[in-house]
N, C-alpha and C positions, 0 to 999 in steps of 0.2 A: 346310266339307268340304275333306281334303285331297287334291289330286290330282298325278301324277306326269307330267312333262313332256310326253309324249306327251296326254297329256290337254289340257294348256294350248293342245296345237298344234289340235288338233281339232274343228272347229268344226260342228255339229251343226243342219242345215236341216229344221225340223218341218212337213211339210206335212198341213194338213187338209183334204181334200174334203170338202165339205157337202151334201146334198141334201132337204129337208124332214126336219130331225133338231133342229127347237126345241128339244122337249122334251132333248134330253140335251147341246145345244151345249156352254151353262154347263158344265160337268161334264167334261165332252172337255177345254176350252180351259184349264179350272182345272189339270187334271191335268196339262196341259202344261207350263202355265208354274209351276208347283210344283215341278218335277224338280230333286232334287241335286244335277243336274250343268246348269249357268247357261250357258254358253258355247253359246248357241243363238239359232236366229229362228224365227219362226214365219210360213210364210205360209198366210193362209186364203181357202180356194175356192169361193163360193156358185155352184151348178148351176143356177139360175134357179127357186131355189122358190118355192114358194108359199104357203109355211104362214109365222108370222113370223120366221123365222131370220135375214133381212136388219136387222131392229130389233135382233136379240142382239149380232147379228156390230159393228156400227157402238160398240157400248160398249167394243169392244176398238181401237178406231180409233188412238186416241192413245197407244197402250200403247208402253214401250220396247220389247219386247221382238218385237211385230208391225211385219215388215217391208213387208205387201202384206194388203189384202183386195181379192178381185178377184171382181166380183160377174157372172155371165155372167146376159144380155138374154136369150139363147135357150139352152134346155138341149141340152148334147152329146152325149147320146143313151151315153154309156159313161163308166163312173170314169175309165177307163183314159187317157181324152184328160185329163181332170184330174190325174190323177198326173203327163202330160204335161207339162201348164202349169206347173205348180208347181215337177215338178225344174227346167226351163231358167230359172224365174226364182230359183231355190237359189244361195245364195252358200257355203254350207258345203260342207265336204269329203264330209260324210256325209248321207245322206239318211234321214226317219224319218217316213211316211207313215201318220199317226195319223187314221184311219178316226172320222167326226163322231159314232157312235154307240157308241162304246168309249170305256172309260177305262183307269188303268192305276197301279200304286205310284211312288212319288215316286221310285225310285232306280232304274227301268229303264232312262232312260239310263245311269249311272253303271256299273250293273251291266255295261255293252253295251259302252261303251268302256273299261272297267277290261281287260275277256275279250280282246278283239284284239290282234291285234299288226299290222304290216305290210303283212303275206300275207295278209291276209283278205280277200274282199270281201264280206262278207255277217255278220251276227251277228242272231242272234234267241233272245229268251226263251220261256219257255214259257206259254198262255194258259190263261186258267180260262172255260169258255163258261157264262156267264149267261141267263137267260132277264127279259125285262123286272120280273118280279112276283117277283122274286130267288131265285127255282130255280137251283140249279145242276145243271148236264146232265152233263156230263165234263171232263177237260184233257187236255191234250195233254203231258203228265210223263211220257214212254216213258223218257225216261234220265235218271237222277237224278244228274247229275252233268255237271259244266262240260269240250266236250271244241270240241280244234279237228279239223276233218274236210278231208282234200283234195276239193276240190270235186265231182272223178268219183265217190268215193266216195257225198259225200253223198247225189248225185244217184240214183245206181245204188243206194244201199238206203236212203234215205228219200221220192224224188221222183219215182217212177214208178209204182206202184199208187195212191200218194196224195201228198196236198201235204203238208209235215211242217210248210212256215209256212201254216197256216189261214188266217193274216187278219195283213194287212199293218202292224197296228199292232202286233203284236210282233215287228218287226225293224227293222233298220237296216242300209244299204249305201251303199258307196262311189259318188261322184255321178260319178267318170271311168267306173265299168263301163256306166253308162246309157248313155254316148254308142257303143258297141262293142256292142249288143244291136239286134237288128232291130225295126222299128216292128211284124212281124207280130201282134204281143200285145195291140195294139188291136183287132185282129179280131175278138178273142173280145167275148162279153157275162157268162160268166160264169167261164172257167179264164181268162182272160190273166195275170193275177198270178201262176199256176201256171207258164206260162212264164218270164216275166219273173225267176223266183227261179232257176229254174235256168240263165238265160240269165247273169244275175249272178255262181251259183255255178260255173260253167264259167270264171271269172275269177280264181281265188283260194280262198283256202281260206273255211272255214264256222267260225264259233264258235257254240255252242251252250250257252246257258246253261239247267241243271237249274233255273231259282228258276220259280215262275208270278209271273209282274210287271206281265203283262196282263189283261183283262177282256172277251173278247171277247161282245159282248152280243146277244142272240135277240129280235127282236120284230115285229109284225105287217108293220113296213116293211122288215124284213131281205128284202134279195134272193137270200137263198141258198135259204128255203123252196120260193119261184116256181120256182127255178131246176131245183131237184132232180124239182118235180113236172111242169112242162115236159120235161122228159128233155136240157136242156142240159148238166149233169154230164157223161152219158154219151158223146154227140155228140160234146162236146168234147174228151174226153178222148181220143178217138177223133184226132179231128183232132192234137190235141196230142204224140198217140204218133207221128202218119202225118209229122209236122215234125222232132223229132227223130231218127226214121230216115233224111229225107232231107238231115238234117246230117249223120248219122253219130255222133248221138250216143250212138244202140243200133244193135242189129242187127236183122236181119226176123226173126230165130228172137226173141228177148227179146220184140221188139213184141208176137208172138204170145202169150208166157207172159202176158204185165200184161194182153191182149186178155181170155184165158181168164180169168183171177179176175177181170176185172174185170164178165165175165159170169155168173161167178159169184155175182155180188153183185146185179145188174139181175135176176135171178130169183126172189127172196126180199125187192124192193124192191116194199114196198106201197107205196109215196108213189103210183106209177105210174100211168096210165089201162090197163087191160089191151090196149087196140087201139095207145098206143101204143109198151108194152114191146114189143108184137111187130113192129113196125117200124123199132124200134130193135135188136132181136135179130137181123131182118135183116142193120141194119147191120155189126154182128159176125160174122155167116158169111162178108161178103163182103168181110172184114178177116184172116179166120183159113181158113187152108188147108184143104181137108178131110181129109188125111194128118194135118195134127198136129191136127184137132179129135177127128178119132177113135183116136190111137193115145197121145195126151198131152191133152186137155183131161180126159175121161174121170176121170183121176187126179187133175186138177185141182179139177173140181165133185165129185169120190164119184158113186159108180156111180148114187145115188136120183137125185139131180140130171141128171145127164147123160143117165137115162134118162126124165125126164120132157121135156127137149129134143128128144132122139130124136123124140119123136111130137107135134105134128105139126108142129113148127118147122123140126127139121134134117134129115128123112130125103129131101125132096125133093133141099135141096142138098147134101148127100152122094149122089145119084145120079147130079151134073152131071158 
């Protein structure tokens, strides 16, 4: 492979968390150390499982290219302290946090550092979401085309009604922006990566590569399903909004707009228990004013919507 100087300078720290994902370790780890682009480490993270992932992991022990297996006694209770571990013991410039249940094309590094320049702190491809039994569901290919984005930008029209990086193995970022991002993002259980990308792209600019060079994969141990039917999504996103206003990264009126569609979306979300959308709808009114629920949400949901809210959810609190 030929690469150009800045390439040579760039040294790329692959971290894997692991958490009972046997079945697809092989596959993760293959995909890793296969990449076009060689100038890399890899360290990998066992969460204290308990299926045999410890026996897979030990085969890559002696490898060159494995800097660390670091098998934890008690589980941490979140990814997110593992992404921890992993960047502080990161010797590379870059950080590429390759999720143990995804895999990915041989040239998404290459592709990722070829895109950057300088100014970046943050670059991500685009993913193909799989399902175990090889269904494919959607991608995530909104822009067919390789663009660099100023960070506010990206954040203000890709990273506030939704996450535009899904799933952390299709990106890569710089290992100095980690230490300049608050630990708040381990709080979460299931947006903290949501933060944590914008708190990076608030650093720099965004590369965006049009190619799918990831695989992000669906199956019975994915914690996104639990997530969405618990009403964690929602909650969090919640909380997620109420952090960046008190940075100042939006304002109360914007919070309010992403609040509105994003209940517009909680109404038409069968995943849900019916007792506890409604207590999660709650949470939404006493998020969103009732001037702008009734003079701007309204246009927001369409009038059918908005008026099934009306009764019996919002007419108490719209008379407080």
């Amino acid at each position: 492979m030929m690469v150009n100087s800045q390439e040579k300078l760039l040294k790329v720290s692959v971290v894997i968390p692991n958490y009972n994902h046997a079945s697809f370790l092989q596959q993760r780890i293959k995909s890793v150390l296969d990449q076009t682009y060689q100038n890399l480490e890899v360290i990998i993270l066992d969460d204290c499982s308990s299926d045999s992932s410890r026996d897979i992991l030990e085969l890559y022990r002696e490898h060159p290219k494995v800097s660390y297996i670091v098998l934890n006694e008690v589980n941490s209770g979140t990814t997110f302290k593992q992404w921890q571990k992993g960047i502080e013991l990161a010797r590379g410039e870059w950080i590429w946090i390759a999720e143990s249940d995804d895999w990915c094309e041989p040239t998404l590094l290459e592709t990722l550092i070829k895109g950057i320049d300088e100014s970046c702190s943050i670059a991500f491809c685009q993913s193909l979401v799989v399902h175990n039994n090889g269904d494919i569901f959607w991608n995530t290919r909104a822009d067919r085309f390789n663009q660099i984005l100023a960070g506010d930008d990206f954040i203000a029209n890709k990273m506030l009604l939704g996450n535009a990086i899904i799933n952390a193995s299709m990106c890569i970022f710089k290992k100095d922006c980690y230490y300049k991002i608050s630990p708040y993002f381990t709080s979460y259980k299931f947006c903290g990566d949501w933060l944590f990308w914008i708190e990076i792209a608030l650093q720099g600019k965004v590369y965006s590569s049009g190619k799918i060079l990831n695989y992000f994969r669906k199956h019975d141990k994915d914690v996104s399903g639990g997530a969405y039917a618990k009403g964690l999504f929602y909650s969090e996103h919640i909380k997620l909004l109420d952090y960046l206003e008190s940075k100042r990264v939006i304002t109360n009126y914007k919070k309010q707009e992403v609040l509105a569609e994003r209940l517009k979306h909680l109404i038409v979300d069968k995943r849900i228990d019916q007792n506890l959308a409604i207590n999660l709808r709650a949470l939404f009114f006493k998020k969103i004013s009732p001037a702008f629920f009734y003079s701007k949400s309204r246009y927001i949901l369409g009038e059918k919507l908005f008026l099934k809210l009306m009764y019996p959810y919002s007419l108490h609190y719209l008379k407080k």
